[in-house]
C-alpha positions in Angstrom: 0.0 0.0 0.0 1.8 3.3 -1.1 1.8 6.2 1.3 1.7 8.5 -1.1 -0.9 10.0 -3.2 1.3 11.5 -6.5 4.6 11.3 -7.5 5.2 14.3 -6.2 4.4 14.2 -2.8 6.4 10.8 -2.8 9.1 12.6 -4.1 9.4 14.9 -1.8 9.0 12.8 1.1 12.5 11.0 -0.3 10.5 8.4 -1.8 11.8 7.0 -4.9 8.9 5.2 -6.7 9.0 2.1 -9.0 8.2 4.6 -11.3 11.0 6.7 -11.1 13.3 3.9 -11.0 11.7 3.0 -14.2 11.9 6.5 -15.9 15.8 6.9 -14.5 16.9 3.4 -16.2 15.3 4.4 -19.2 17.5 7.7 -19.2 20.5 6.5 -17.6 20.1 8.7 -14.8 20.6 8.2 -10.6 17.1 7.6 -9.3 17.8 10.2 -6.7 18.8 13.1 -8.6 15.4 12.7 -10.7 13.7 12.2 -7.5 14.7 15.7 -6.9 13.6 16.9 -9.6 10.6 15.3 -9.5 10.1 16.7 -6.0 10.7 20.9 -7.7 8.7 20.5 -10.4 11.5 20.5 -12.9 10.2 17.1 -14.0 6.9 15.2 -14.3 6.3 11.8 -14.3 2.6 11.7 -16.0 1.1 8.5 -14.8 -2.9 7.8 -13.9 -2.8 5.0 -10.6 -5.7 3.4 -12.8 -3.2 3.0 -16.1 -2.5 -0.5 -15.6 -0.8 -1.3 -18.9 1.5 2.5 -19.0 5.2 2.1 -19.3 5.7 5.8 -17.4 8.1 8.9 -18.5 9.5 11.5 -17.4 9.2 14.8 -18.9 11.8 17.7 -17.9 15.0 18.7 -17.0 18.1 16.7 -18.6 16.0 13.7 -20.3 15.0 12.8 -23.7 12.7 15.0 -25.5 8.9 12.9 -25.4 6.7 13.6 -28.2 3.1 13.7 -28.2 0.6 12.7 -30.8 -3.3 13.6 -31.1 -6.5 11.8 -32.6 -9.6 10.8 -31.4 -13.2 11.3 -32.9 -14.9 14.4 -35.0 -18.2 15.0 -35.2 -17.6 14.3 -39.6 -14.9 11.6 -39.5 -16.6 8.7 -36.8 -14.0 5.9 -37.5 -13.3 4.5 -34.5 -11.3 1.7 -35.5 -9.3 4.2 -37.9 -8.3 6.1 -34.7 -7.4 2.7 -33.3 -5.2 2.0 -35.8 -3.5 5.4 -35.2 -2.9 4.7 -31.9 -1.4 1.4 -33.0 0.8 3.1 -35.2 1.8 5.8 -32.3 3.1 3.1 -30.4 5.1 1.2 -33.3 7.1 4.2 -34.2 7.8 5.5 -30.4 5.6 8.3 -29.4 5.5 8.6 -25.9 2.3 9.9 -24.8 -1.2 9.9 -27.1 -3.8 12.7 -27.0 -7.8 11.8 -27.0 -9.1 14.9 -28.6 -12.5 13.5 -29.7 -15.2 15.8 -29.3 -18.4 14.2 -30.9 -20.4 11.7 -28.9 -20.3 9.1 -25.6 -16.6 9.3 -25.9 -15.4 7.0 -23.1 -15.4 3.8 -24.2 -12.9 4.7 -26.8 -11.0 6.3 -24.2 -11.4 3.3 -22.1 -9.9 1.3 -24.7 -7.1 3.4 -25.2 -5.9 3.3 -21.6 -6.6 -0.3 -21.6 -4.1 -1.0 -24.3 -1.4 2.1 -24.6 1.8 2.0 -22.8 2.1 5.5 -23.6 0.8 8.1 -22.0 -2.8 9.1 -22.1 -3.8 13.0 -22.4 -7.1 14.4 -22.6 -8.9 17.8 -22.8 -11.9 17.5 -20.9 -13.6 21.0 -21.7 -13.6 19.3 -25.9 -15.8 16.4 -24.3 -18.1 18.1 -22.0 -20.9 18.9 -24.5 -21.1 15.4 -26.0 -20.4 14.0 -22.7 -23.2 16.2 -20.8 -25.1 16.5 -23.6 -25.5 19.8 -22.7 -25.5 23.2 -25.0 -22.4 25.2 -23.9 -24.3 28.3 -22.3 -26.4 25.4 -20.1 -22.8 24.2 -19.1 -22.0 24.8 -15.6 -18.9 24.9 -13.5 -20.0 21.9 -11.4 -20.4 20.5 -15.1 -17.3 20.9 -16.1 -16.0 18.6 -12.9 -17.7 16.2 -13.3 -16.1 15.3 -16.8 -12.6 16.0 -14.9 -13.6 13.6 -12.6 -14.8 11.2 -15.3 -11.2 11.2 -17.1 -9.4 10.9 -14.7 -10.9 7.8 -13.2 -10.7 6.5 -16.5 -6.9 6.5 -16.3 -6.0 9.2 -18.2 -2.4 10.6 -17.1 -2.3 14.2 -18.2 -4.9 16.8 -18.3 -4.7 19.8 -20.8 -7.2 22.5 -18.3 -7.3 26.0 -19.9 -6.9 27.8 -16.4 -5.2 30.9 -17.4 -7.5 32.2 -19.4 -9.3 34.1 -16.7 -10.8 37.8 -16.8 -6.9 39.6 -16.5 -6.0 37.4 -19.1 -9.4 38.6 -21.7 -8.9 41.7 -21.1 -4.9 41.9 -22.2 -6.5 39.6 -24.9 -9.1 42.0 -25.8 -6.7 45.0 -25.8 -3.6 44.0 -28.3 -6.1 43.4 -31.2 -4.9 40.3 -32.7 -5.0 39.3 -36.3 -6.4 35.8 -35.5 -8.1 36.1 -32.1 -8.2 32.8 -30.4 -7.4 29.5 -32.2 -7.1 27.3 -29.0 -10.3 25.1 -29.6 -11.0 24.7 -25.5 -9.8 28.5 -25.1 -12.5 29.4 -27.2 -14.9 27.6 -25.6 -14.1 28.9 -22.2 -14.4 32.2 -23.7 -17.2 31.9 -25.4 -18.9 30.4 -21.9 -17.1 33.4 -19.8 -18.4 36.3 -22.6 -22.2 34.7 -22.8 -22.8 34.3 -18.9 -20.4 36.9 -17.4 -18.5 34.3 -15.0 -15.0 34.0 -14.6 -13.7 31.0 -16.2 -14.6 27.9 -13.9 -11.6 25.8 -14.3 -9.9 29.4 -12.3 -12.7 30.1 -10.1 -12.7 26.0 -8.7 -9.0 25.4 -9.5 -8.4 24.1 -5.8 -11.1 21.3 -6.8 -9.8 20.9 -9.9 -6.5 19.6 -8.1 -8.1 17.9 -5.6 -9.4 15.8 -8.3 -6.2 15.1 -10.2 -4.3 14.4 -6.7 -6.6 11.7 -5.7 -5.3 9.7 -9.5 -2.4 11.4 -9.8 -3.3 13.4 -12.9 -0.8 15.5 -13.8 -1.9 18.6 -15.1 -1.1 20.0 -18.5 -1.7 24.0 -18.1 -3.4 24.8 -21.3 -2.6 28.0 -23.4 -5.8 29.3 -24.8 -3.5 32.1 -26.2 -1.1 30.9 -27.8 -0.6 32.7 -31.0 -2.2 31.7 -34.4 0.0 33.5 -37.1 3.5 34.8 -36.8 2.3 38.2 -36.2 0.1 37.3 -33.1 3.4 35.6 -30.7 4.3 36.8 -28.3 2.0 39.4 -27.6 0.0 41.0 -24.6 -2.5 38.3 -24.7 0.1 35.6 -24.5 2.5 37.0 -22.0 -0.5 37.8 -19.8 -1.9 34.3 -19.8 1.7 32.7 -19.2 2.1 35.2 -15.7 -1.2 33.2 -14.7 0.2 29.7 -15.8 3.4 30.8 -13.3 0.8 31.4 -10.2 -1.1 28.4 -11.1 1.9 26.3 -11.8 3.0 26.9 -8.1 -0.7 26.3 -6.6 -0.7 23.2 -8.2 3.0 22.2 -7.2 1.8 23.3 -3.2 -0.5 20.5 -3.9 2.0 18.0 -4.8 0.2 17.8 -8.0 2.7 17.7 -10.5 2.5 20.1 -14.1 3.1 20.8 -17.1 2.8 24.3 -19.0 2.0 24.3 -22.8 3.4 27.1 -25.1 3.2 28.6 -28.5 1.3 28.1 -31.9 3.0 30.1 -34.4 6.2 31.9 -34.0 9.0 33.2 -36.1 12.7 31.4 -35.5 14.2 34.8 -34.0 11.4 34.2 -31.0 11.3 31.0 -29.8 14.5 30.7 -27.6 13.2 33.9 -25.9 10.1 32.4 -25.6 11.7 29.2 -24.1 13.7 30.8 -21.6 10.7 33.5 -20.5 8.6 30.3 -19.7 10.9 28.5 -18.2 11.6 31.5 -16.2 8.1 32.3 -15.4 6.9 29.3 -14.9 9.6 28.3 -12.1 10.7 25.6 -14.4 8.0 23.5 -14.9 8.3 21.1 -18.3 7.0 23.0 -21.4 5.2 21.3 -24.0 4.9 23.2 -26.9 2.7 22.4 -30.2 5.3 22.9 -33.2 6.0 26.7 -33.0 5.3 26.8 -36.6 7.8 29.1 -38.3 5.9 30.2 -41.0 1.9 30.1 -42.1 2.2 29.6 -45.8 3.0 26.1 -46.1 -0.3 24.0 -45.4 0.1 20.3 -46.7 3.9 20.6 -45.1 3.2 22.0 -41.6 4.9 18.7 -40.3 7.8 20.2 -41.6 7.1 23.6 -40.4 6.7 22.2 -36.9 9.7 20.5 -37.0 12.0 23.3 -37.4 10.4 25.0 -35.2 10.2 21.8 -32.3 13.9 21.6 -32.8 15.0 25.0 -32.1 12.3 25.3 -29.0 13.7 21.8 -27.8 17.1 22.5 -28.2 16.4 26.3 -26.4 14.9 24.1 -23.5 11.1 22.7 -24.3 10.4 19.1 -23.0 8.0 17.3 -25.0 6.5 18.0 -28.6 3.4 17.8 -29.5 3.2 16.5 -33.4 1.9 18.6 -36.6 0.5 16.6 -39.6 0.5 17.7 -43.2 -3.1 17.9 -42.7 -2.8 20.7 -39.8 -5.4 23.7 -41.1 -7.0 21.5 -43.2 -8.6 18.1 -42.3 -8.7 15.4 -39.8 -5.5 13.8 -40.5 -5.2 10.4 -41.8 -2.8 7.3 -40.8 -0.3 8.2 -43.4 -0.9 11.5 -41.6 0.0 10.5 -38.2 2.8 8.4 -39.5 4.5 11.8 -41.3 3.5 13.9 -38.5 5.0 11.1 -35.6 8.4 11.1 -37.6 9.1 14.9 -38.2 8.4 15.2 -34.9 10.7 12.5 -34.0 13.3 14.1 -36.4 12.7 17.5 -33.9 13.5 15.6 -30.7 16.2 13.6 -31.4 18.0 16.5 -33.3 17.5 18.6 -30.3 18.6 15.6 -27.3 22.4 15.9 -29.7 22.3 19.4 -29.3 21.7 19.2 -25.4 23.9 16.0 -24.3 21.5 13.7 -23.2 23.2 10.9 -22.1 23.6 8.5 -24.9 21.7 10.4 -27.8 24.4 9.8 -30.3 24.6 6.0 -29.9 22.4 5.5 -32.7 23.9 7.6 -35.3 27.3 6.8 -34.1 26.2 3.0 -34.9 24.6 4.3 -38.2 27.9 5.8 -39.3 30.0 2.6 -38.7 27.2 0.6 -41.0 27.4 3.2 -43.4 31.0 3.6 -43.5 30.8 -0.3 -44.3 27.8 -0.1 -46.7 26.0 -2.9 -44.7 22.7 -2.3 -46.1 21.0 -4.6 -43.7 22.9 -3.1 -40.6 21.6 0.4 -41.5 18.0 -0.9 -41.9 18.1 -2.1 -39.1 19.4 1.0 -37.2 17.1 3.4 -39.1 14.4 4.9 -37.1 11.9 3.9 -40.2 13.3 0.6 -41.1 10.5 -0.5 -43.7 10.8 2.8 -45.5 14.5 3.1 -46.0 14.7 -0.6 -47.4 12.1 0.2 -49.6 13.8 3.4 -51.1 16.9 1.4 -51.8 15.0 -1.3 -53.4 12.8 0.6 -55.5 16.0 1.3 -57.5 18.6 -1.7 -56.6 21.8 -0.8 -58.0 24.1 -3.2 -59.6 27.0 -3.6 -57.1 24.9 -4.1 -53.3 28.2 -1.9 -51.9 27.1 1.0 -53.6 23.7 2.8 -54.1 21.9 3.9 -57.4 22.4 7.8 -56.6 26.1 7.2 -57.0 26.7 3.8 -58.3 30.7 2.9 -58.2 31.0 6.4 -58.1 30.6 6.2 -54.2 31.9 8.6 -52.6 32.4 5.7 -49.3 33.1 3.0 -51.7 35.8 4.9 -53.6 38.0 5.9 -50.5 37.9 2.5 -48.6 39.4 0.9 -51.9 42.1 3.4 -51.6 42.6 2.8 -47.9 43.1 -0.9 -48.7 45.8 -0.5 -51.2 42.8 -1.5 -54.0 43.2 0.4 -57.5 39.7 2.2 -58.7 39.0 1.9 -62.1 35.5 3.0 -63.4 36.4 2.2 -67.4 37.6 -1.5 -67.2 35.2 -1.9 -64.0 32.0 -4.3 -64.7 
């Protein structure tokens, strides 16, 4: 029987859980120094005591970079097994948490399903599901409402909670104030608003926050602290509207912490390369140095179809500046509900992101792989790189969908490799392309 009712309050009692022991294997680290960190805040360790079948994380200070990947149900794309087959897909190619966005319908037993089965972490937004779940019109919505379906999820098993706190009446009126170009493009941000500006309350998941945490303490629900200002366009970041909401995620970070209820603060949208490190660093600084999950920044807005690629530059830099976890962008961002080729594209760009990033910080061991994929490569064993590649099934079937001649060579060069040519050299071997065959 555990003593303890989160991982943070065991952490700070000097408790070091199975679950940090698991988390500080996984990233070579000393169980007690991420027990420390676990006990500031500097680290969460996202993981629902009714997630039987979760392999946990940690997210934070001085580990890997986690990436996140969304689906779930819309109210015009009802494929259920479709978004089971994402989630399948999420797992095979290493994300580390998966978010249940669905908004349309009785949306637990799809939820149920996926914490019955994922070893990665489970997220959630529980203001997306309160309509379908209440069956309620939003303006008939009240605060008690919106509890309940906290409740709900998180004795479901779900590990992380995006709740749109910040948003509260200082945060409107900077909002309101700095005329933006695209307003608010946070779907639960607008919803709040929207409930806030048509009954004249302050936003409920502010007003009852102590509840709110009382709830996520009792399953050890970590709580993802929702920006429902992030910026929508490049010329919206960083702007009143989103400073002003981050100064609230700070205070509300702390609350939370003073609860032993560990967080998570989420960050910009859409955001020029010459911004994000500031924007890193101000978070980070604000926020006491809670783990920032940030979706992309996007680094430009003219490139629907390739915003996986958009994100990725601009997940790299933020990661690399000191963002925690990714949250994946599909090449069907702005435009539809993605697809499973989608989520694959969208899973691996983000992948690209982290991993580029961990180099660039030192994590322990982050070069391993690419050391290992030079040594293959610098003997053009074909199999050996397979094998190491992150994609294996796609990079064998690029090489065979042209197979060169000579298996030590590919069909971009041919015996014109550039590897090929200078290991004959090296071995007292004469290269001669004419007489070659």
């Amino acid at each position: 029987m555990r003593n303890y009712k989160t991982q943070m309050e065991a952490a700070k009692k000097g408790i070091i859980t199975p679950e940090m022991e698991t988390v500080a294997k996984k990233e070579y680290l000393d169980p007690e120094v991420l027990r420390q960190r676990v006990a500031d805040g500097s680290v969460a360790i996202p993981c629902n005591i009714n997630h039987k079948s979760i392999s946990p994380e940690g997210i934070g200070m001085g580990l890997r970079t986690k990436i996140n990947v969304n689906l779930g149900i819309s109210g015009d794309h009802k494929d259920y097994e479709l978004e089971m087959e994402k989630v399948d897909m999420a797992i095979k190619f290493g994300a580390e948490a998966i978010m249940d966005l669905s908004n349309y319908g009785k949306t637990n037993e799809f939820r149920k399903k996926l914490v019955e089965k994922s070893p990665a972490m489970i997220g959630t937004v529980p203001m997306y599901d309160a309509i379908g779940y209440l069956e309620k019109d939003l303006l008939e919505i009240t605060a008690e409402d919106f509890l309940r379906v906290v409740r709900a999820h998180a004795e479901e098993g779900v590990d992380f909670m995006t709740i749109h706190a910040g948003i509260n009446k200082r945060a409107v009126e900077a909002f309101r104030r700095d005329k933006r170009e695209m307003n608010i493009v946070s779907r639960g941000g607008s919803l709040l608003f929207a409930w806030m500006m048509m009954t004249g309350n302050e936003n409920p998941f502010y007003e009852h926050y102590d509840e709110v945490l009382e709830i996520l303490r009792e399953y050890d629900v970590t709580i993802s602290l929702g920006d429902a200002l992030r910026p929508g366009c490049l010329k919206d970041s960083t702007d009143g509207g989103q400073i002003a909401e981050l100064i609230e995620l700070g205070a509300l970070t702390e609350r939370a912490w003073a609860k032993d209820v560990q967080v998570m603060v989420e960050g910009p949208g859409h955001m020029a390369m010459n911004e994000i490190e500031a924007n890193m660093k101000l978070q980070k600084r604000i926020c006491h140095n809670a783990p920032f999950y940030v979706l992309g920044p996007l680094v430009s807005d003219i490139f629907p179809g390739y915003d996986h690629i958009t994100s990725a530059i601009g997940g790299a830099i933020a990661a690399a500046s000191g963002a925690d976890f990714l949250c994946y962008v599909t090449p069907a961002e702005h435009l539809r509900l993605p697809d499973a080729n989608d989520v694959k594209e969208g899973i691996m760009a983000s992948r690209i992101a982290a991993h580029a990033a961990d180099i660039a910080k030192g994590i322990p061991h982050a070069l391993d792989q690419d050391n290992a994929m030079a040594k293959a490569r610098h003997k053009v064993d074909w199999d050996e790189m397979f094998k190491i590649a992150a994609d294996p099934d796609k990079a064998r079937a690029y090489f065979e969908s042209t197979p060169p001649e000579d298996r030590h060579t590919c069909s971009m060069c041919g015996k014109m490799c550039a590897v090929r040519t200078t290991n004959m050299i090296l071995e007292g071997k004469k290269v001669e392309f004419c007489t070659e065959k």
